[in-house]
C-alpha positions as CSV (number, residue, x, y, z in Angstrom):
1,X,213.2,127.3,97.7
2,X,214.1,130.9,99.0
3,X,215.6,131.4,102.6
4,X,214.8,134.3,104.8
5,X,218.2,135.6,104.1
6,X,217.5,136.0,100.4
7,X,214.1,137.0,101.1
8,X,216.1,139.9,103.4
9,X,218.4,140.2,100.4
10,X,215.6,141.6,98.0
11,X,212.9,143.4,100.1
12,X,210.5,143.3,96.9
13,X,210.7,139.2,97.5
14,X,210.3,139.7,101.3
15,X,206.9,141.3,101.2
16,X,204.1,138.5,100.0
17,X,206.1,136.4,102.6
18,X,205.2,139.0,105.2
19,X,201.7,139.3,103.9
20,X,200.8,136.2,105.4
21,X,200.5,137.7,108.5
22,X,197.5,137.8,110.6
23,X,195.7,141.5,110.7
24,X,194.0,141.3,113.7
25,X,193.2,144.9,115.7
26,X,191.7,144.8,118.8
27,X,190.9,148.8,120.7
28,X,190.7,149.2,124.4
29,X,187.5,149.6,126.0
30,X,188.1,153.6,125.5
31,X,189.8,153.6,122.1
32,X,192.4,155.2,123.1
33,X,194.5,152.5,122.4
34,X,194.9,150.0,119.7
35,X,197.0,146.4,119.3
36,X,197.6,145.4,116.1
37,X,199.5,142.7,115.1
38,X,202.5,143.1,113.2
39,X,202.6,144.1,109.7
40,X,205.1,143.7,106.8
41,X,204.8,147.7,106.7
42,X,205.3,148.1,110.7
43,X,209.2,147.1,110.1
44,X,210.3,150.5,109.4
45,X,208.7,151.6,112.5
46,X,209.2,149.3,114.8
47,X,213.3,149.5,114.1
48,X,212.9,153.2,114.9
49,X,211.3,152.8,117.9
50,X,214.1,150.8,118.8
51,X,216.8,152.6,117.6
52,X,215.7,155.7,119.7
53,X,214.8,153.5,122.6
54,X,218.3,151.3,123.1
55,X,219.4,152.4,126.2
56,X,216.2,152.7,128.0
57,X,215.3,149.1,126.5
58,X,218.3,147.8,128.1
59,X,218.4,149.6,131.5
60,X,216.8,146.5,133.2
61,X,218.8,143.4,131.4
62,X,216.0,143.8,128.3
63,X,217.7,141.9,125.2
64,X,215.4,143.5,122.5
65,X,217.8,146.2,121.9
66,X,220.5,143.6,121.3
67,X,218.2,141.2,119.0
68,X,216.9,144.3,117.0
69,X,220.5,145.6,114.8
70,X,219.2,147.0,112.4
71,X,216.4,147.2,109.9
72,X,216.8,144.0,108.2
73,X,216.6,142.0,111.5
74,X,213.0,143.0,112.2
75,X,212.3,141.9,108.6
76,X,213.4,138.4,109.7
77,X,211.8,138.8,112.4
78,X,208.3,139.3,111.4
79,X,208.9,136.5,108.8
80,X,209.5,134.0,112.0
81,X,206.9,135.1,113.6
82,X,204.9,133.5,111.4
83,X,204.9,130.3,112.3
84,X,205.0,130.8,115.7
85,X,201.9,130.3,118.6
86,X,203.2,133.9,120.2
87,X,201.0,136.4,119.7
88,X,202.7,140.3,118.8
89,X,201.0,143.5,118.7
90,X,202.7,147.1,118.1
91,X,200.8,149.7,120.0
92,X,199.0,152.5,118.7
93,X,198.2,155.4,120.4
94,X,195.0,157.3,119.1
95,X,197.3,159.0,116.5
96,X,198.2,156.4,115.0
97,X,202.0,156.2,116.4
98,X,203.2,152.9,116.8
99,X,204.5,153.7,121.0
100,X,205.4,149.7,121.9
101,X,204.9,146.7,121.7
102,X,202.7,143.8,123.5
103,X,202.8,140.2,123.2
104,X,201.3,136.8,124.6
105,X,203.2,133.9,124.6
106,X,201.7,130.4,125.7
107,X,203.4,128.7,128.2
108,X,205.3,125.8,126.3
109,X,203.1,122.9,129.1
110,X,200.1,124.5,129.9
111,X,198.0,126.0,126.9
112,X,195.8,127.5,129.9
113,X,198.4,129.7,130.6
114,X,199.7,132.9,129.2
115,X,202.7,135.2,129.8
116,X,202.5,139.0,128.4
117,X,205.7,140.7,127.5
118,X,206.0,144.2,126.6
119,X,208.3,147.7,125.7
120,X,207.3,151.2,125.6
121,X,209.3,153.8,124.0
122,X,210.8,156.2,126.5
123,X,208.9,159.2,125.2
124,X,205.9,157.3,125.7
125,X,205.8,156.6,129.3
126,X,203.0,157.8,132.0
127,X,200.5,157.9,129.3
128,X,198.7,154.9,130.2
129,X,199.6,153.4,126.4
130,X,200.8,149.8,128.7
131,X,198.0,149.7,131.2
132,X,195.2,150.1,128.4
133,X,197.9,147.8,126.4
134,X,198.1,145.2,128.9
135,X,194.0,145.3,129.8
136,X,193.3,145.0,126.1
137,X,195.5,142.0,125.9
138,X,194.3,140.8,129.3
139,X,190.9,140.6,128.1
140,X,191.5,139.5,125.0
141,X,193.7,136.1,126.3
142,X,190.8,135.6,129.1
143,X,187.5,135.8,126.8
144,X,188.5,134.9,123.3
145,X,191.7,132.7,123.8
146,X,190.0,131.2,126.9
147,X,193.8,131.7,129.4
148,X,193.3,130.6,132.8
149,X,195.9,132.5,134.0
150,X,198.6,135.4,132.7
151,X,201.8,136.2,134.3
152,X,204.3,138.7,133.8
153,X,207.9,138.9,134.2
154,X,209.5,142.6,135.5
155,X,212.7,143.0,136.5
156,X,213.1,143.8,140.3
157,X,214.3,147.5,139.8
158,X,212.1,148.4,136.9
159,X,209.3,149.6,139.0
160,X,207.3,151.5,136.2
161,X,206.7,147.8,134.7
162,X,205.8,146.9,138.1
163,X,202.9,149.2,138.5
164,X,201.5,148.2,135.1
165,X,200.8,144.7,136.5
166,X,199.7,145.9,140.2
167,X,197.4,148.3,138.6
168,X,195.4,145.6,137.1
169,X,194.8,143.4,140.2
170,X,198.2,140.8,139.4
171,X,200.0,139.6,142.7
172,X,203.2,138.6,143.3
173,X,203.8,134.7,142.6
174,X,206.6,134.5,145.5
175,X,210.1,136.0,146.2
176,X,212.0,137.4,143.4
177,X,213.8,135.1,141.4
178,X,217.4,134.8,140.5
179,X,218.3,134.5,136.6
180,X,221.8,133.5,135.4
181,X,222.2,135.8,132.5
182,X,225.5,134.9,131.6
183,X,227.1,138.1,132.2
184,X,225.6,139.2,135.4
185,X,222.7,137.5,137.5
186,X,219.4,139.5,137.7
187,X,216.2,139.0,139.8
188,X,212.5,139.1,138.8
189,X,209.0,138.8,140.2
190,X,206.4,137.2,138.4
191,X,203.0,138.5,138.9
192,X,200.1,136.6,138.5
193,X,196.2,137.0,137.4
194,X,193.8,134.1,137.6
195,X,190.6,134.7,134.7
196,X,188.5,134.4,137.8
């Protein structure tokens, strides 16, 4: 039986693993943006997007930077992700360009509920790549997955993740939140959106 690490080893071995992988695409309502989930040929891509992105991934206490070395981490990556219930989707813009990257992951008590994560590349920002992103998703969890409700998770200072959420009708669930990080604390809000 191969491990990932020998599967990492030998990227020829690596790649029917990978395969496995769900293809599912899903466009926003106008095109202009599509999720797809990860492929075993989105690795190279997604690592760049990272690698050009690592300080402005970790301004706000973000860890993706820190997860995301190098190349071969994203190819375990996207191995592990395949037995797991969280949903991940890189971001195309109409180009083609892979700009971010969206997920959904269920909450580990309630099925019903949903929490959407994301990261957009710096060069990518005010382009409305996340709102459509987020929508897309939105609807997606809602009418297909059948969510009762999806939250989010921003940090209090990143304000341009902030807007996302508010732009689609979430509300604030309370006060910010204090998180021990371990290094420093940092403070969220978690916004809310019921299906109806």
């Amino acid at each position: 039986m191969q491990t990932s690490k020998n599967l990492v080893a030998d990227g020829k071995e690596m790649l029917p693993q990978l395969r496995r992988l769900q293809e599912l695409e899903i466009r926003s309502a106008d095109g202009k943006v599509t999720l797809r989930q990860y492929r075993p040929e989105d690795a190279k891509a997604i690592y760049e997007l990272i690698d050009r992105n690592r300080s402005h991934l970790s301004q706000f206490g973000d860890r993706t930077s820190e997860n995301y070395p190098n190349l071969q981490s994203i190819e375990q990556h996207l191995i592990r992700s395949q037995s797991s219930n969280v949903l991940r989707f890189g971001i195309l813009n109409e180009e083609g360009t892979l700009v971010g990257m969206v997920k959904l992951t269920p909450d580990f008590k309630d099925a019903k509920i949903g929490e959407i994560g994301y990261y957009l590349g710096k060069e990518f920002l005010h382009k409305g790549y996340m709102t459509r992103a987020v929508a897309t998703l939105e609807n997606y969890a809602f009418n297909t997955l059948n969510y009762d409700l999806l939250r989010g998770v921003v940090a209090v200072d990143n304000d341009v993740s902030a807007r996302v959420f508010e732009r689609l009708s979430y509300v604030p669930a309370g006060p910010k939140q204090k998180v021990a990080t371990g290094e420093k604390d940092m403070y969220y809000m978690i916004y809310t959106k019921s299906k109806n």
